[in-house]
C-alpha positions as a printed Julia matrix, in Angstrom:
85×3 Matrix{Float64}:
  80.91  87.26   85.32
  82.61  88.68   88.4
  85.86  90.2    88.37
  87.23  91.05   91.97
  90.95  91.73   93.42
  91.4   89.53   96.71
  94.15  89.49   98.67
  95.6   86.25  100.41
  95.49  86.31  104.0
  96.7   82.9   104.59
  99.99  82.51  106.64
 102.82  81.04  104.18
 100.6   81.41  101.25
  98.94  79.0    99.05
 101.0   75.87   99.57
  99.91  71.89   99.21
  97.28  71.92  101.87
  95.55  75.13  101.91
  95.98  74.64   97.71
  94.15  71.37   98.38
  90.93  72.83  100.3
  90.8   75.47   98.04
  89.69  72.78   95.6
  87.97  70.8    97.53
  85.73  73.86   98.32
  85.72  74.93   94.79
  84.45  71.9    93.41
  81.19  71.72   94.87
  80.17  74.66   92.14
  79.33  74.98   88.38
  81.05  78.01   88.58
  84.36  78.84   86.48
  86.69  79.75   88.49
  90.11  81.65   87.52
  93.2   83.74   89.08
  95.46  86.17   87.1
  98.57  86.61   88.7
 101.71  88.6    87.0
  99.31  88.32   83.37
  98.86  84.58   83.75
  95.97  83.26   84.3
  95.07  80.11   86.08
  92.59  77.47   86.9
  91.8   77.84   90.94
  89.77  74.2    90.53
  93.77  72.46   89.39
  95.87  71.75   92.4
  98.4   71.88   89.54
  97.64  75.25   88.17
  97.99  76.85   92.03
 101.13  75.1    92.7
 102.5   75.59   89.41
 101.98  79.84   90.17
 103.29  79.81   93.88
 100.87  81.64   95.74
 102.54  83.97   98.54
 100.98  85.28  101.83
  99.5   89.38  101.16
  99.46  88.54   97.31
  96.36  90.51   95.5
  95.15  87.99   93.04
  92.71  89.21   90.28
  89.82  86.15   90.72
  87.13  85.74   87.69
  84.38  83.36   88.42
  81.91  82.76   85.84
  78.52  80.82   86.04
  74.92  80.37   88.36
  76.76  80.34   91.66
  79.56  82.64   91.23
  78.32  84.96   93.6
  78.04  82.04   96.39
  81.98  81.25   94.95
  83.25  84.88   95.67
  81.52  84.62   98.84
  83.45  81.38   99.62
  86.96  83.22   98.25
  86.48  85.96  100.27
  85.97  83.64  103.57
  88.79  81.12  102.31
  91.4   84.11  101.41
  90.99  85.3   105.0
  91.26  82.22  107.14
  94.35  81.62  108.81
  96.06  78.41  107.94
């Protein structure tokens, strides 16, 4: 398992769209993957789970990603996180 603080670079935070490729992205891997934001933790492969938590721009999120490919998956977080939207 990896555990790893990330901070969201994306302008006006995780809304519908950039919540949308974010799971796109994320479900081309085995990999469980999982945000804790404010103690509650959340499924980063539901569209529902990110929208439900209202993701802002500079937020740290505490990611856990579990399985064969999680390192490619934090890899893909770190890029995703970054990109300007």
């Amino acid at each position: 398992m990896i555990k790893k603080q990330l901070r969201v670079n994306i302008e006006n935070g995780l809304h519908a769209r950039p919540a949308a490729e974010l799971v796109k992205v994320l479900s081309g891997f085995q990999s469980d993957v999982h945000a804790i934001k404010n103690g509650q933790r959340f499924n980063l492969k539901s569209i529902i789970h990110i929208m439900s938590t209202s993701i802002e721009e500079n937020e740290v999120l505490t990611v856990e990603i579990d399985g064969a490919d999680e390192s490619e998956v934090l890899m893909q977080l770190e890029t995703f996180f970054n990109a300007a939207s």
